[in-house]
C-alpha positions in Angstrom: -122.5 -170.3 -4.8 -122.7 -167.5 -2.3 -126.0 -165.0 -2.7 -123.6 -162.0 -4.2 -122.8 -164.8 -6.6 -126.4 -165.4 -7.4 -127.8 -162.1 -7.6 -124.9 -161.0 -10.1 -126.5 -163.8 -12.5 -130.5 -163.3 -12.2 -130.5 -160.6 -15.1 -128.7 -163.2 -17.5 -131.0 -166.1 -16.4 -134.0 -164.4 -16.9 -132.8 -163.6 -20.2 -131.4 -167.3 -20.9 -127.7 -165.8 -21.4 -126.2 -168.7 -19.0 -124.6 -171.3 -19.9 -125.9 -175.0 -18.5 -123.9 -175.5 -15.9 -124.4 -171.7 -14.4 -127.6 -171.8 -14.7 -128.3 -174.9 -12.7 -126.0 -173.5 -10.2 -128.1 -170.5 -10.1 -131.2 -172.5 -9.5 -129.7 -174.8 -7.0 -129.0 -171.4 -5.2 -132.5 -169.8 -5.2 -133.9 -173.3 -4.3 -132.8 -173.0 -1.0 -132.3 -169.2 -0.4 -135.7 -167.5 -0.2 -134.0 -164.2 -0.1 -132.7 -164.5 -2.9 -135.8 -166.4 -4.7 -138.2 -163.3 -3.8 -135.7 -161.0 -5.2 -135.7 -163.1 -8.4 -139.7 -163.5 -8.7 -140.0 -159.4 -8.7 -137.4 -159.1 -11.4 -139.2 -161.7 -13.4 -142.3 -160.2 -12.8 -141.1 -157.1 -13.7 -139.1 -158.8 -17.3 -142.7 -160.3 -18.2 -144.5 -157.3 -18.0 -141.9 -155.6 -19.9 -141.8 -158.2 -22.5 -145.6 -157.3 -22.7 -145.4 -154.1 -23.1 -146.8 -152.1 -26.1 -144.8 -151.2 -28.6 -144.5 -147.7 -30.5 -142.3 -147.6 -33.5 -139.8 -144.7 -34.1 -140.7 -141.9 -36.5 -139.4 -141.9 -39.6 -138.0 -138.5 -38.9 -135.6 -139.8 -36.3 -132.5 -141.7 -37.9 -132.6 -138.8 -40.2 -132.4 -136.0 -37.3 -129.9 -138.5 -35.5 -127.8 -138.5 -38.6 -127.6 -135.0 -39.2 -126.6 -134.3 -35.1 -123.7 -136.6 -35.5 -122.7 -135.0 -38.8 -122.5 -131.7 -37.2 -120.8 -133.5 -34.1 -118.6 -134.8 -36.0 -117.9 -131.5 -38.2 -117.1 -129.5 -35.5 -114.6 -132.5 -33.5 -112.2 -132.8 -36.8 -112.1 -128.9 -37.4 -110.3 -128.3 -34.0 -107.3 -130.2 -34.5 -105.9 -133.4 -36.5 -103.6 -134.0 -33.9 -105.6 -136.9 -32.0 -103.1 -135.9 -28.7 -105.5 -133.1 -27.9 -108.6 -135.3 -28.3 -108.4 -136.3 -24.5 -108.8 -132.6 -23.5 -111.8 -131.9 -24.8 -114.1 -134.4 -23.7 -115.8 -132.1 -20.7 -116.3 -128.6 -20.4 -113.8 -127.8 -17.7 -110.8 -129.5 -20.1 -111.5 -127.4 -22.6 -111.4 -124.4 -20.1 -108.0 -125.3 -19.4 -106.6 -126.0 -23.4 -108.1 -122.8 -23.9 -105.8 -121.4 -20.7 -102.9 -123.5 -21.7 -102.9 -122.0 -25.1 -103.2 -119.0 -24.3 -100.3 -119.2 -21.8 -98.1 -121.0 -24.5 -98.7 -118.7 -27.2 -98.2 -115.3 -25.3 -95.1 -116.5 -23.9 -93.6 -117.5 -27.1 -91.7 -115.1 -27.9 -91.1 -113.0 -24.8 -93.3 -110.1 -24.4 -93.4 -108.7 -27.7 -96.4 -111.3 -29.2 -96.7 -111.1 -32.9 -99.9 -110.6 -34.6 -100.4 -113.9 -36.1 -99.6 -115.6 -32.9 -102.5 -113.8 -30.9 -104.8 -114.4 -34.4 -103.7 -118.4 -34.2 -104.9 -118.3 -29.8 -108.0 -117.3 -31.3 -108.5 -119.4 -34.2 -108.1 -122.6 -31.6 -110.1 -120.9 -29.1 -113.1 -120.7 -31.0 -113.1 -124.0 -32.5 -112.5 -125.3 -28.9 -114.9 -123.6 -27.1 -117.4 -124.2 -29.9 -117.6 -127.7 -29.2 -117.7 -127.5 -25.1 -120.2 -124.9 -24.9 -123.5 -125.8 -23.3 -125.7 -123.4 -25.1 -125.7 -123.1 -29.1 -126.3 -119.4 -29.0 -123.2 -118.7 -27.1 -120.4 -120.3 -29.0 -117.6 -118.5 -29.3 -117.3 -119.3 -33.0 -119.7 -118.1 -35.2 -122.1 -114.7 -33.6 -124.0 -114.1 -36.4 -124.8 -117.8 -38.6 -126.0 -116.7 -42.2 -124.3 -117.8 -45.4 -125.6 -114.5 -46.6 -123.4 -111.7 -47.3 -126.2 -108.8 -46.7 -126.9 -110.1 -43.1 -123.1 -110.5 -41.7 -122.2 -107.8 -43.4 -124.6 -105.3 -41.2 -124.2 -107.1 -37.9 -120.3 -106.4 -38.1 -120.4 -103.7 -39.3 -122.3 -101.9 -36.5 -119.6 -103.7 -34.2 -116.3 -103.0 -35.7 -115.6 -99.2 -36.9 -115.1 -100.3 -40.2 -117.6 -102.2 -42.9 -115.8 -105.3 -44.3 -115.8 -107.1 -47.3 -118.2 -110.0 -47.2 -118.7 -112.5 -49.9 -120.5 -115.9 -50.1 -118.0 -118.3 -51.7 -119.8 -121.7 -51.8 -119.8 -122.3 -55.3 -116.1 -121.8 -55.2 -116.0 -123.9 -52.5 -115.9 -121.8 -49.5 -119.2 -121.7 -48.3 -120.0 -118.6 -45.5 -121.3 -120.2 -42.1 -121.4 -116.7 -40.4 -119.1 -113.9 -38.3 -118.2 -112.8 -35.3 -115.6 -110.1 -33.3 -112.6 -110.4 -31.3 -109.9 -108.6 -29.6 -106.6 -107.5 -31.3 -104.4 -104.8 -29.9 -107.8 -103.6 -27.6 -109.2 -103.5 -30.8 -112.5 -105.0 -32.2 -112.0 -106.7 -35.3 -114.0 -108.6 -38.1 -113.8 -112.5 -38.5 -115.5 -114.4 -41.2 -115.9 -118.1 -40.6 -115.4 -120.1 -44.1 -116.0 -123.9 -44.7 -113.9 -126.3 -47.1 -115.4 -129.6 -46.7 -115.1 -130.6 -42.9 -112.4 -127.6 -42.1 -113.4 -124.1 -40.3 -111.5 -120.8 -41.6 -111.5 -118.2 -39.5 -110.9 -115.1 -41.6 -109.4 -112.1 -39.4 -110.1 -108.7 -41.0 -108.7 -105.4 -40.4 -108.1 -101.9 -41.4 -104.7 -100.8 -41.4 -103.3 -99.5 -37.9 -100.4 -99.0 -35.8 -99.8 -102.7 -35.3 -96.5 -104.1 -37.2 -96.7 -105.1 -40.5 -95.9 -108.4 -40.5 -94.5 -110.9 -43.6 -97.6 -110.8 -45.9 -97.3 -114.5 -46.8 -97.9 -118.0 -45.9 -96.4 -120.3 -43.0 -97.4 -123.4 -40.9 -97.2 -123.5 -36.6 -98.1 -125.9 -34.4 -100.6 -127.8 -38.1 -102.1 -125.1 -38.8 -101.6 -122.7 -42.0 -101.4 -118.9 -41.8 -101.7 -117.0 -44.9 -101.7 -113.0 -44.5 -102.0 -109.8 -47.0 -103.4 -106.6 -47.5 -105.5 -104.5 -50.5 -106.8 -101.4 -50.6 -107.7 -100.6 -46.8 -107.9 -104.1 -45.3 -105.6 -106.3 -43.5 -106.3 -110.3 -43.9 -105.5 -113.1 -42.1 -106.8 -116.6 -42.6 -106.1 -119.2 -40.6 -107.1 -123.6 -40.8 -105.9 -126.8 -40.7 -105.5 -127.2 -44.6 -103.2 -126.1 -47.1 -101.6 -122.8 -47.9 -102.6 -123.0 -51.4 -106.3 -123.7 -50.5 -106.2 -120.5 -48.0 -104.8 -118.4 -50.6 -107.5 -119.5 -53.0 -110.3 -118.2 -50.6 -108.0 -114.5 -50.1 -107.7 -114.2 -53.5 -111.6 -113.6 -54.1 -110.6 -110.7 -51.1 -107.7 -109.0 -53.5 -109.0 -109.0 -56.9 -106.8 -112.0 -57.6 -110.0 -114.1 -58.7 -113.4 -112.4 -60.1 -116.2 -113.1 -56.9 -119.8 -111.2 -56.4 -120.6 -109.7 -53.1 -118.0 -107.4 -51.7 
């Protein structure tokens, strides 16, 4: 046994992890290697003290807050995408920089020049959730501006953004719960988003007052796994966009059109 040999094996002697043979070989070794036998007297003096060492026990506070971390980790991870190809992208900052580019590229070029609204409104439904998870700094995500599940606080804060005051409504006893809002671009344009919950999926809800841009199919379709479900009442143009059913989107517009009875519009 050659030193590199021997040195590769002090940490699992010292912690008796060798078998019989190896470590006999490994004593054999420092018996007639003094090199190697100072090196392994300072690690052992260094495992002993360690092994002495005081211990301080955990708070009781810490598996809880540990927990709740890796719930909202793990929140965020399965509301960009169920397609587990994409889950390679995102694992540093600069990746997502370039899905976010790649998407973009993708979606623009789609259909020639002339991009149709819910194709823009689907780039930035995936950008957000994308950029929510690689960013640094919680208080510059892309997806959520304002965070309040109440109606009187979003409400405001878009409302002195956009030049329109939209509907808001807090829908967690039906299921929707409100995390918060934010703007984006459409047509050099600012308009409203609401961000909705159901269970572990993020809705981004796109509102709008009626413009210039083309009226599109007011209905419900699937690209690329995610669900689009569009219409219009009264002055407002919707568009809500996730990775769960039609039926279930339609559901949380409803509460928007006087379909279903909801407080706080």
């Amino acid at each position: 046994m050659n030193c590199n040999e021997a040195q590769a094996l002090l940490d699992p002697l010292l912690d008796s992890e060798l078998s019989k043979h190896d470590a006999h070989a490994v004593q054999t070794h420092l018996q007639a290697c003094p090199h190697c036998q100072d090196e392994f007297t300072a690690m052992k003096k260094l495992h002993d003290t360690l092994v002495l060492s005081e211990r301080y026990a955990a708070p009781n506070t810490l598996s809880s807050s540990v927990k709740e971390q890796l719930d909202i980790y793990e929140f965020g991870l399965q509301s960009v995408s169920k397609n587990t190809r994409w889950s390679w992208l995102i694992t540093t900052h600069s990746s997502a920089a370039m899905l976010g580019g790649w998407l973009i590229f993708v979606l623009l070029t789609f259909n020639g020049s002339a991009v149709p609204v819910n194709d823009e409104l689907l780039t930035l439904h995936i950008k957000s959730l994308v950029h929510d998870i690689a960013v640094e700094e919680p208080n510059k995500a892309v997806l959520i501006q304002v965070q309040s599940s109440k109606q009187h606080t979003v409400k405001p804060w878009l409302s002195r953004r956009v030049d329109f005051s939209p509907p808001v409504i807090n829908l967690s006893e039906q299921g929707f719960p409100l995390l918060g809002g934010r703007v984006e671009q459409l047509n050099d344009r600012n308009i409203a988003v609401l961000v909705y919950a159901r269970r572990k999926h993020i809705i981004n809800l796109f509102v709008d007052v009626k413009r210039e841009h083309k009226q599109e199919n007011f209905s419900g379709h699937s690209k690329n796994g995610y669900s689009i479900v569009s219409t219009q009442k009264g002055d407002f143009i919707y568009w809500a966009i996730a990775d769960i059913s039609i039926e279930e989107l339609n559901e949380l517009l409803s509460y928007f059109t006087g379909g279903v009875t909801a407080t706080g519009l």
